[in-house]
C-alpha positions as YAML, in Angstrom:
chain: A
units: angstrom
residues:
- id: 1
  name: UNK
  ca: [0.00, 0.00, 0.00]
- id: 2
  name: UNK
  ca: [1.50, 3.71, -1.18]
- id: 3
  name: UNK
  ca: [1.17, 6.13, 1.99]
- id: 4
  name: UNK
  ca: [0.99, 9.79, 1.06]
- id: 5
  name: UNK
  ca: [3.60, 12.60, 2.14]
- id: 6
  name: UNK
  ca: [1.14, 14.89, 2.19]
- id: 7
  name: UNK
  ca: [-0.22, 16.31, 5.29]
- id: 8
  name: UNK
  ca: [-3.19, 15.19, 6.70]
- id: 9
  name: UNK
  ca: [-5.91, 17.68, 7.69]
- id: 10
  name: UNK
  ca: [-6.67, 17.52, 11.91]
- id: 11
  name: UNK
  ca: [-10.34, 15.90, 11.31]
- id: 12
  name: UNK
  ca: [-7.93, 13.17, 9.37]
- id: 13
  name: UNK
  ca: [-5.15, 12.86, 12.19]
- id: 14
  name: UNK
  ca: [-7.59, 12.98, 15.04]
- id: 15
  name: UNK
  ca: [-9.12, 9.60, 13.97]
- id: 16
  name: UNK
  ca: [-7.31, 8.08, 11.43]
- id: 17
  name: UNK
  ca: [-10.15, 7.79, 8.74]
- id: 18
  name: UNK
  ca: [-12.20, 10.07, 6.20]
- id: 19
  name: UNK
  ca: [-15.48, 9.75, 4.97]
- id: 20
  name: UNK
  ca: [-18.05, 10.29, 2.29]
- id: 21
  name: UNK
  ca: [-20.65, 12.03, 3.94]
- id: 22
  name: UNK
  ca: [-24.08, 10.35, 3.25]
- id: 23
  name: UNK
  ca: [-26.43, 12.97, 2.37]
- id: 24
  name: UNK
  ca: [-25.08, 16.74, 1.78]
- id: 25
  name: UNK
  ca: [-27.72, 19.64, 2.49]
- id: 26
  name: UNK
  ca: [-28.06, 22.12, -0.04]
- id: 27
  name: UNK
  ca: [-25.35, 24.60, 0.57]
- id: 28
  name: UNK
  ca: [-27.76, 26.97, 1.93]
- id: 29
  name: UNK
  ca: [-27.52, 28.08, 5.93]
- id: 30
  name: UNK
  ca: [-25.84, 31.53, 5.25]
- id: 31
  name: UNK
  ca: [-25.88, 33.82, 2.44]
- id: 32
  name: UNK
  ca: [-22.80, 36.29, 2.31]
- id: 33
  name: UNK
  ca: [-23.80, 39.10, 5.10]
- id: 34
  name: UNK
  ca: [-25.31, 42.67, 3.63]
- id: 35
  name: UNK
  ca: [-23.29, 45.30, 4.05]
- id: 36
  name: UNK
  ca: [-25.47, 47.73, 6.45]
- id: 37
  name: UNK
  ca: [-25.78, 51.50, 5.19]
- id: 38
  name: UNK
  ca: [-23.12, 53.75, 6.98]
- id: 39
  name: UNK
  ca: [-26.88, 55.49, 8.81]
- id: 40
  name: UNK
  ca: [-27.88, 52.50, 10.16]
- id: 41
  name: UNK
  ca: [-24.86, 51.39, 12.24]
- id: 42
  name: UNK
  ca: [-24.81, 54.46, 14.63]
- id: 43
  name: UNK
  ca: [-21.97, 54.70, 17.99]
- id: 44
  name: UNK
  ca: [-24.54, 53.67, 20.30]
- id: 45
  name: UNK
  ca: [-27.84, 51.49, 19.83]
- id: 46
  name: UNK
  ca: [-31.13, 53.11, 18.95]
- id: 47
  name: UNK
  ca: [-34.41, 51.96, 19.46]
- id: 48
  name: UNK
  ca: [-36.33, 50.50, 17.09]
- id: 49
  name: UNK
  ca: [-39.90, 50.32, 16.84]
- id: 50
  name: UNK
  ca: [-40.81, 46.35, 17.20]
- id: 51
  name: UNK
  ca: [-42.72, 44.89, 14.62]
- id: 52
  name: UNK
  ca: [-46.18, 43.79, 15.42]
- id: 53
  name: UNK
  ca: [-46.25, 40.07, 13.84]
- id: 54
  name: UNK
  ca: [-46.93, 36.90, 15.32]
- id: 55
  name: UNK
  ca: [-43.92, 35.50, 17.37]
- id: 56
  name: UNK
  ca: [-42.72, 31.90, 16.12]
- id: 57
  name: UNK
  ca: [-41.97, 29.36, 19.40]
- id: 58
  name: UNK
  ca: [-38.27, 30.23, 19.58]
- id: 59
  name: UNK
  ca: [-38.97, 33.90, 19.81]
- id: 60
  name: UNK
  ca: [-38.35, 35.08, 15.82]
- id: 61
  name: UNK
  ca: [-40.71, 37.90, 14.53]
- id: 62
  name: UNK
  ca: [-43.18, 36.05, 11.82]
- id: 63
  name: UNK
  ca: [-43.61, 38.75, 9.21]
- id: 64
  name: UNK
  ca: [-44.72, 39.26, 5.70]
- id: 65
  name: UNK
  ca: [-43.19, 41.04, 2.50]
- id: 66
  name: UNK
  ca: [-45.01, 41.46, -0.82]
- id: 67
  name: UNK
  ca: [-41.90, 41.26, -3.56]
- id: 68
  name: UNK
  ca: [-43.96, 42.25, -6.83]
- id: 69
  name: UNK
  ca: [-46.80, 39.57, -7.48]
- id: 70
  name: UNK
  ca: [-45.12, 37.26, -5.02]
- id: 71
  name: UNK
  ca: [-45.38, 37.03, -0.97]
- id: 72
  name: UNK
  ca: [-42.55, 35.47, 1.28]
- id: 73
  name: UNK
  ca: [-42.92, 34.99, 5.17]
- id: 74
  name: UNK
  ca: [-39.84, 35.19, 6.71]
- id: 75
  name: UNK
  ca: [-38.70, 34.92, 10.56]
- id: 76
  name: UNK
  ca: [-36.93, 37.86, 12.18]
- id: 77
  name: UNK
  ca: [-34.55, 37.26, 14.77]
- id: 78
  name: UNK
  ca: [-32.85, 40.06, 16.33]
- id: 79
  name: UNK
  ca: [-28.62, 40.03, 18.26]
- id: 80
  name: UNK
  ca: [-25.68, 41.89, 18.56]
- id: 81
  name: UNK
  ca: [-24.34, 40.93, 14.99]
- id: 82
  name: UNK
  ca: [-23.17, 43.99, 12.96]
- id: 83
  name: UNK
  ca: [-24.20, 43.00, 9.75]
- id: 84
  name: UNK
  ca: [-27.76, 41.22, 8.22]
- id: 85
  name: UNK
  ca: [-27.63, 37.26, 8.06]
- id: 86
  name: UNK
  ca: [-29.63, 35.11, 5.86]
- id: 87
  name: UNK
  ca: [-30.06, 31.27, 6.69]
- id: 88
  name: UNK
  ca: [-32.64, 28.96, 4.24]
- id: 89
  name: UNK
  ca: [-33.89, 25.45, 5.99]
- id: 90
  name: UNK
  ca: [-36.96, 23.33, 6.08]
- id: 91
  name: UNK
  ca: [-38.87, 26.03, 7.85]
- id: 92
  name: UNK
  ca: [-38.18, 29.03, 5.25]
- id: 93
  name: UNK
  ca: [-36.41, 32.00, 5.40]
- id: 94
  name: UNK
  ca: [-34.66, 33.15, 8.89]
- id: 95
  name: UNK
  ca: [-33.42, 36.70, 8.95]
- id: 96
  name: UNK
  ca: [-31.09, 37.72, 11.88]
- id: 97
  name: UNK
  ca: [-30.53, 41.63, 12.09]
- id: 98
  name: UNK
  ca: [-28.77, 43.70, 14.37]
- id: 99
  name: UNK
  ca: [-31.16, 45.53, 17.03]
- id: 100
  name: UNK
  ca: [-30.59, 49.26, 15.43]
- id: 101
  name: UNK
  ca: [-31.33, 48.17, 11.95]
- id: 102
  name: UNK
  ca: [-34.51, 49.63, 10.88]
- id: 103
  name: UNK
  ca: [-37.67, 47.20, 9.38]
- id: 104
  name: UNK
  ca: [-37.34, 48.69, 6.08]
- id: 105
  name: UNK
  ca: [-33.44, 48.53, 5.64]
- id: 106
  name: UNK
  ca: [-33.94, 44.77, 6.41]
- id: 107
  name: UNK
  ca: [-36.81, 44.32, 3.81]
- id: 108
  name: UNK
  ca: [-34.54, 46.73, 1.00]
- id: 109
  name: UNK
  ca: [-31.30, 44.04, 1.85]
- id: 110
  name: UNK
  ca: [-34.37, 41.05, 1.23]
- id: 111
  name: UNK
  ca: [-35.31, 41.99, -1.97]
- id: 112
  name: UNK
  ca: [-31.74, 42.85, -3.62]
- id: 113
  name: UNK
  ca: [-31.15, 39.04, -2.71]
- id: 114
  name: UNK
  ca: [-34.95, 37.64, -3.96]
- id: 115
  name: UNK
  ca: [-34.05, 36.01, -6.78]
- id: 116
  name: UNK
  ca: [-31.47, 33.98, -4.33]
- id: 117
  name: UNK
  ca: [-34.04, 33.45, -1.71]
- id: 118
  name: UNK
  ca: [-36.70, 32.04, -4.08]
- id: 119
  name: UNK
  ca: [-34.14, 29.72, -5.72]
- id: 120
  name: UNK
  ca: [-33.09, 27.99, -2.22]
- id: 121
  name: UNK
  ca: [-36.68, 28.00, -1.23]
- id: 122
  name: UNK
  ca: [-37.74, 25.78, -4.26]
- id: 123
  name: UNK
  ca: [-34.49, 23.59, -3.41]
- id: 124
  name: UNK
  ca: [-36.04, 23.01, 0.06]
- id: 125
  name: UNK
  ca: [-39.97, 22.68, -1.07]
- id: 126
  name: UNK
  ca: [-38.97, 20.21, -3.46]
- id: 127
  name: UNK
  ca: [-36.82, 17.63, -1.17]
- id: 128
  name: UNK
  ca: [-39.96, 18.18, 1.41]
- id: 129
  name: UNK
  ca: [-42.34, 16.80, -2.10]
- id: 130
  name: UNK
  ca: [-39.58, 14.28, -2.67]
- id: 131
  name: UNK
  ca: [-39.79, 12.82, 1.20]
- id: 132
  name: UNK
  ca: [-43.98, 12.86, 1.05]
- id: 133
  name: UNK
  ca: [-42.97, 9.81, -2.12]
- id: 134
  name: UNK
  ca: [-44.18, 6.26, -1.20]
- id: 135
  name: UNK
  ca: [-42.25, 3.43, 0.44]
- id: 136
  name: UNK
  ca: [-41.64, 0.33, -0.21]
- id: 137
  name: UNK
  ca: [-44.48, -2.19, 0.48]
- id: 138
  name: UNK
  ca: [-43.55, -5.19, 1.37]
- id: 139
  name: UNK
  ca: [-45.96, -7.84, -0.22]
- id: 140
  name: UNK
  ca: [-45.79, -9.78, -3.44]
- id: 141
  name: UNK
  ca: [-45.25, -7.63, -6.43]
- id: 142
  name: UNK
  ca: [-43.08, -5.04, -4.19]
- id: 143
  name: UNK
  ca: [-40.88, -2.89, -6.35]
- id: 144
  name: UNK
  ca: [-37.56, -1.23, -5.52]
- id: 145
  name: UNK
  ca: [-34.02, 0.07, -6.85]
- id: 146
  name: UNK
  ca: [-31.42, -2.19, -7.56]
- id: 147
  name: UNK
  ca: [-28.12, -1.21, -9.64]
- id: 148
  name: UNK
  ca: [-30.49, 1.65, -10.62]
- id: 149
  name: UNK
  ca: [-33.15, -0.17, -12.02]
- id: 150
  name: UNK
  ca: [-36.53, -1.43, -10.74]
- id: 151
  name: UNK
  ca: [-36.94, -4.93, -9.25]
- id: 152
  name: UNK
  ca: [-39.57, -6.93, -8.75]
- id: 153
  name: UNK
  ca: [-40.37, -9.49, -5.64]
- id: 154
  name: UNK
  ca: [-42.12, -12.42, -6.81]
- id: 155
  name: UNK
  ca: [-43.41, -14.77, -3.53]
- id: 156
  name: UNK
  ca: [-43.83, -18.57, -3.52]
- id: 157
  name: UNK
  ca: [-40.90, -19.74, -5.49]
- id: 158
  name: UNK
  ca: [-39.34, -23.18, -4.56]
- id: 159
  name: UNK
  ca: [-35.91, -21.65, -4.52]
- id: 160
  name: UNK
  ca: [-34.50, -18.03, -4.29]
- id: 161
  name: UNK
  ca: [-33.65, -16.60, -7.69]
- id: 162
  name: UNK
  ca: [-32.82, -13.70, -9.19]
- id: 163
  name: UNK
  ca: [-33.98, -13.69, -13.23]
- id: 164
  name: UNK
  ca: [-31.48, -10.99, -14.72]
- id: 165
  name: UNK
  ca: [-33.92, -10.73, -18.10]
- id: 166
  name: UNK
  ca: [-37.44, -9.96, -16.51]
- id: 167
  name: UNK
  ca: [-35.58, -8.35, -13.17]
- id: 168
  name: UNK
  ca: [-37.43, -10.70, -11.07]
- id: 169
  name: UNK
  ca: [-36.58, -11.53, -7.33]
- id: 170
  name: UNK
  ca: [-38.47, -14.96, -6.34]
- id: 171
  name: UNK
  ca: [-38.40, -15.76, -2.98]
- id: 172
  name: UNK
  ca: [-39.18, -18.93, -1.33]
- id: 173
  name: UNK
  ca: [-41.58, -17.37, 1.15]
- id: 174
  name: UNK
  ca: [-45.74, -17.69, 0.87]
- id: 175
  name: UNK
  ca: [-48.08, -15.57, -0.70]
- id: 176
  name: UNK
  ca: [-49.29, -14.44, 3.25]
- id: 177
  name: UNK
  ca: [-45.61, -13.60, 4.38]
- id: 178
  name: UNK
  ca: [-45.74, -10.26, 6.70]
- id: 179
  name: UNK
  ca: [-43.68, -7.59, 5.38]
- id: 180
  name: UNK
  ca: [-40.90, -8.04, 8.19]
- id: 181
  name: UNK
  ca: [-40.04, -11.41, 6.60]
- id: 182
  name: UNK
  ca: [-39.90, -10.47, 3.00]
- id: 183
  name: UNK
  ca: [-38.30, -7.11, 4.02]
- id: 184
  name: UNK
  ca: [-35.89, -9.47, 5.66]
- id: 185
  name: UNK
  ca: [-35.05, -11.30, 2.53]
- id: 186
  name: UNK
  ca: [-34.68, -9.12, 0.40]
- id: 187
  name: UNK
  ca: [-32.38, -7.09, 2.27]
- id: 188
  name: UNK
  ca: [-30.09, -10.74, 3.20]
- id: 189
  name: UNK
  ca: [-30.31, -10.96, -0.48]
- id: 190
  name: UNK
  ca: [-29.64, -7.60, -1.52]
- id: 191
  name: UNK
  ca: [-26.37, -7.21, 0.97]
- id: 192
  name: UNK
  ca: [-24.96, -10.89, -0.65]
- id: 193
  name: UNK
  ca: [-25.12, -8.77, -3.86]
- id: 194
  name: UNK
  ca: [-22.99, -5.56, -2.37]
- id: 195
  name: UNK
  ca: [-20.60, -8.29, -0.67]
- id: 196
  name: UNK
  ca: [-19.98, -9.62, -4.55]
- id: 197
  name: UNK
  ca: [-19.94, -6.69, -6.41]
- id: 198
  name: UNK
  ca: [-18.57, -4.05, -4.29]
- id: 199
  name: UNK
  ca: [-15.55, -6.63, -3.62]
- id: 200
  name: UNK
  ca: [-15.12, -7.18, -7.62]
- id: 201
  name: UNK
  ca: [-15.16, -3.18, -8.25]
- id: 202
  name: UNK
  ca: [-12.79, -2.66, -5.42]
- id: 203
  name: UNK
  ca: [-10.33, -5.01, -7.37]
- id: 204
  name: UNK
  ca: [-10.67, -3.45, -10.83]
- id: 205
  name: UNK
  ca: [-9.90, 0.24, -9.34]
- id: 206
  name: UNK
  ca: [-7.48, -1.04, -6.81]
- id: 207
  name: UNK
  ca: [-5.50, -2.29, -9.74]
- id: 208
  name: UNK
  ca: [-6.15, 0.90, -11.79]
- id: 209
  name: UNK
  ca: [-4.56, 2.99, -9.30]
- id: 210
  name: UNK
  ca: [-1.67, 0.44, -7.93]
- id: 211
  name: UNK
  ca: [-2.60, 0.10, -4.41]
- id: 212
  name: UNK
  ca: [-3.85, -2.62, -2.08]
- id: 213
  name: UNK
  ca: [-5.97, -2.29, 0.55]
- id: 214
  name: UNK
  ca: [-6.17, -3.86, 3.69]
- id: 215
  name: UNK
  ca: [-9.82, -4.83, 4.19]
- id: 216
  name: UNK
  ca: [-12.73, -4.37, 2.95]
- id: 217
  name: UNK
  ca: [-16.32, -4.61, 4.72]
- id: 218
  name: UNK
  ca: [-20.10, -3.69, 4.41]
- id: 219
  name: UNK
  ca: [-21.50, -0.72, 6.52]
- id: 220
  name: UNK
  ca: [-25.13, 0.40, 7.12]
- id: 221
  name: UNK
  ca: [-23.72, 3.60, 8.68]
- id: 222
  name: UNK
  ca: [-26.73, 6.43, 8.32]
- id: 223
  name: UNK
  ca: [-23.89, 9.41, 8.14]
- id: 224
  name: UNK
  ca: [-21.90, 8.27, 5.54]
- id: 225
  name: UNK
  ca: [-21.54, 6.18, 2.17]
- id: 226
  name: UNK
  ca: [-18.25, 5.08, 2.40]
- id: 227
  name: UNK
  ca: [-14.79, 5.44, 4.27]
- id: 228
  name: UNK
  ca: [-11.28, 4.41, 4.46]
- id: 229
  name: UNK
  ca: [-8.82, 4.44, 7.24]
- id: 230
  name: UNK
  ca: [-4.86, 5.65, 7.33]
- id: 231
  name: UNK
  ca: [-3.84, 1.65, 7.61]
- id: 232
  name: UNK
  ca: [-6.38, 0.94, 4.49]
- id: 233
  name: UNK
  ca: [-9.35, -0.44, 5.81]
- id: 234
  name: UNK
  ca: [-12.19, -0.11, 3.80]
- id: 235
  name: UNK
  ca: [-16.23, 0.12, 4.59]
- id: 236
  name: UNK
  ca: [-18.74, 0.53, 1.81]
- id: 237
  name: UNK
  ca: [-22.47, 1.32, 2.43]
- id: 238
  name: UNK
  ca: [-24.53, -1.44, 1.43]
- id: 239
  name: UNK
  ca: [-27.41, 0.81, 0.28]
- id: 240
  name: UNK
  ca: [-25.35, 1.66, -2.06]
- id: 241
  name: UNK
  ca: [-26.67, -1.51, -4.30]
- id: 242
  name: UNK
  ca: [-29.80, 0.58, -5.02]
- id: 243
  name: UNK
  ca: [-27.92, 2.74, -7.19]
- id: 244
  name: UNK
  ca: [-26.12, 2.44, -11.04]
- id: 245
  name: UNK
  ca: [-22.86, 0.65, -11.14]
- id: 246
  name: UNK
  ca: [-21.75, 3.97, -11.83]
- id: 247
  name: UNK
  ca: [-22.07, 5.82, -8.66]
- id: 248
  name: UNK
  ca: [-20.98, 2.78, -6.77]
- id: 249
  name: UNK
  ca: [-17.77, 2.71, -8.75]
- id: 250
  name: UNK
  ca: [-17.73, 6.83, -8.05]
- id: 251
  name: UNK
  ca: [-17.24, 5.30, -4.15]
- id: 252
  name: UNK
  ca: [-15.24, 2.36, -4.64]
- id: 253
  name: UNK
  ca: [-12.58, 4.97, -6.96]
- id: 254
  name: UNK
  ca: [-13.39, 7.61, -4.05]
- id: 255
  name: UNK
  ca: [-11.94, 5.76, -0.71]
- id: 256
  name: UNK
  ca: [-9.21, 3.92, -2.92]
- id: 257
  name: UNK
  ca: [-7.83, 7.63, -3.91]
- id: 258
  name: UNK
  ca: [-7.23, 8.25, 0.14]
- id: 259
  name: UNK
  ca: [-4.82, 5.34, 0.36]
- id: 260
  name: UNK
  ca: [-2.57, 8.12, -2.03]
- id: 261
  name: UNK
  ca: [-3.93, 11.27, -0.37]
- id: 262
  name: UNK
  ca: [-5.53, 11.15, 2.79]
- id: 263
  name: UNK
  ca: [-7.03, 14.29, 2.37]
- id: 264
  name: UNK
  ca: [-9.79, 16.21, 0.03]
- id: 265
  name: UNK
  ca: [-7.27, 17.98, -1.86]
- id: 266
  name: UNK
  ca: [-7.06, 18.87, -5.68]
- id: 267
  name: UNK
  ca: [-4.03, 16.08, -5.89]
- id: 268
  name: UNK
  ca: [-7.15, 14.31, -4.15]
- id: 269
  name: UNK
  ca: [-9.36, 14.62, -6.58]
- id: 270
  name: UNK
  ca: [-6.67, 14.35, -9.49]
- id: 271
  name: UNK
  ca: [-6.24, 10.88, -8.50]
- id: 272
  name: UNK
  ca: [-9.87, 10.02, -8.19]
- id: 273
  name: UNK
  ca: [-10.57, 11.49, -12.10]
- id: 274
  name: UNK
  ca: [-7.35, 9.25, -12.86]
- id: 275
  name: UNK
  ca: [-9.01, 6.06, -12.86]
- id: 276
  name: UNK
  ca: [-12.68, 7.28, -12.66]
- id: 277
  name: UNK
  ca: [-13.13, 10.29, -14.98]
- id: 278
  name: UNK
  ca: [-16.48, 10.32, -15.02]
- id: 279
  name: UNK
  ca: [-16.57, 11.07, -11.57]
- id: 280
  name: UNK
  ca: [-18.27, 14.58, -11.37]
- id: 281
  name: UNK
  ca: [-21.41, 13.22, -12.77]
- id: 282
  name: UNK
  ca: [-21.86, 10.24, -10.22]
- id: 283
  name: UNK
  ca: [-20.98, 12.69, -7.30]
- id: 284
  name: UNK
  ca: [-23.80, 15.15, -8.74]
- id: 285
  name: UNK
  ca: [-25.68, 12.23, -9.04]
- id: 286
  name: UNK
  ca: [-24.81, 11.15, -5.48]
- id: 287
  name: UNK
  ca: [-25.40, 14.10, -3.56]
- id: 288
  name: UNK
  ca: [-29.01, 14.99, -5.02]
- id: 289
  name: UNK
  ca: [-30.38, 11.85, -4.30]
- id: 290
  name: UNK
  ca: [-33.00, 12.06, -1.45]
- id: 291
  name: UNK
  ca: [-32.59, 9.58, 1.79]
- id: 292
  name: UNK
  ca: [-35.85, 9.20, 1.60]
- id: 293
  name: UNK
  ca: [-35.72, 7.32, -2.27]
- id: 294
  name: UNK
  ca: [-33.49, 5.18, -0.54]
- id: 295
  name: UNK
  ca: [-35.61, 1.88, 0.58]
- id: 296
  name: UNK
  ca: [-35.08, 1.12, 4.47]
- id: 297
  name: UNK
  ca: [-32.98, 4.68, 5.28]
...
């Protein structure tokens, strides 16, 4: 195994190990700080006149702003900061001001920066539509991802099979199995598929880069998809199985790179794109995907 010269980052020395985070947030929380006008940042603290909407349970001002034909709610928070702060989540907009800043200064900085705040709130409506999307049922005819492609359960086989042609799972299990048993399965089944295949694409890319790791073993860790330690051990997520061979070789080609650079550097991702190119496109692919379109997260 090649060990890198390069110094490690402190998250990296304090434990030994980086990881591929599961699932990345929009890179929303803060927006870069307004500027406040040279009149509203006076010696000493004025007083302001405090706004008459509805106070949310952690003490924020509820308030409402017509922006042309459209109408955005927003919290108000007031502190000691010295500039305006905006932060996006699954509750809207939050606005933290300083206590001097007038109502109408804050609502001026809001709509220079609508066109931002109306993209990020999409962002968040739609991965709130994407979580309300079905589960799996368990029962005969139950459908879910596999290598990025739907497959089918199929109860009351003699044997378990998988037909590669029709995409069929047949399980040896009754028509009146509960769903904890077929659920059960499945998921045996679906794991003895990561075990083979994750092991076979860690071989190809290990041999693409020139480096051998130590060990290699199946996760079901809910904060990250993969990870790789300084003496070259190995864990892959086993959901991800659900996804196209692609993204799971994006992984595999990911925590193989940090037995060269143990770190999230360019040289870092040089070496990934050196024996996975196509790597931006999986990672895109990676990082959009919902938890929640993720069977059993």
């Amino acid at each position: 195994m090649q060990k890198s010269t390069t110094p490690r980052p402190s998250a990296a020395l304090d434990n030994g190990q980086l990881d591929l985070p599961l699932f990345a947030e929009p890179a929303l929380p803060v927006a870069t700080p307004s500027p406040l006008p040279p009149s509203s940042a006076p010696p000493t603290p004025l007083p302001f006149k405090r706004p008459t909407g509805p106070l949310a349970p952690d003490g924020a001002r509820l308030r409402t702003l017509e922006l042309g034909a459209r109408t955005l709610q927003y919290r108000l928070k007031r502190s000691s900061r010295k500039s305006i702060g905006f932060a996006i989540d699954g509750t809207g907009l939050t606005i933290t001001a300083p206590r001097w800043v007038t109502v109408a200064d804050i609502e001026a900085a809001i709509a220079e920066k609508q066109r931002w705040i109306f993209s990020k709130l999409i962002e968040w409506q739609t991965r709130v539509e994407q979580r309300a999307l079905p589960r799996v049922t368990w029962g005969d005819g139950a459908e879910l991802p596999y290598l990025g492609k739907p497959l089918r359960v199929k109860l009351g086989a003699a044997v378990l099979a998988f037909d590669e042609a029709t995409r069929v799972l047949a399980l040896p299990l009754p028509l009146h199995a509960d769903a904890q048993q077929i659920k059960d399965r499945v998921t045996g089944w679906l794991q003895g598929e990561a075990t083979r295949i994750f092991g076979e694409r860690l071989a190809v890319y290990a041999a693409k880069l020139g480096v051998t790791f130590r060990s290699y073993a199946l996760s079901s860790a809910m904060t990250r998809w993969g990870s790789c330690s300084s003496e070259g051990r190995i864990r892959l997520n086993w959901r991800l199985i659900h996804f196209p061979l692609s993204v799971v070789d994006y992984v595999v080609a990911h925590e193989l790179a940090h037995l060269r650079e143990m770190n999230h550097s360019p040289r870092f991702w040089q070496t990934v794109e050196s024996i996975f190119p196509e790597f931006r496109e999986a990672r895109k692919q990676l990082k959009q995907h919902p938890p929640e379109m993720v069977p059993g997260m």
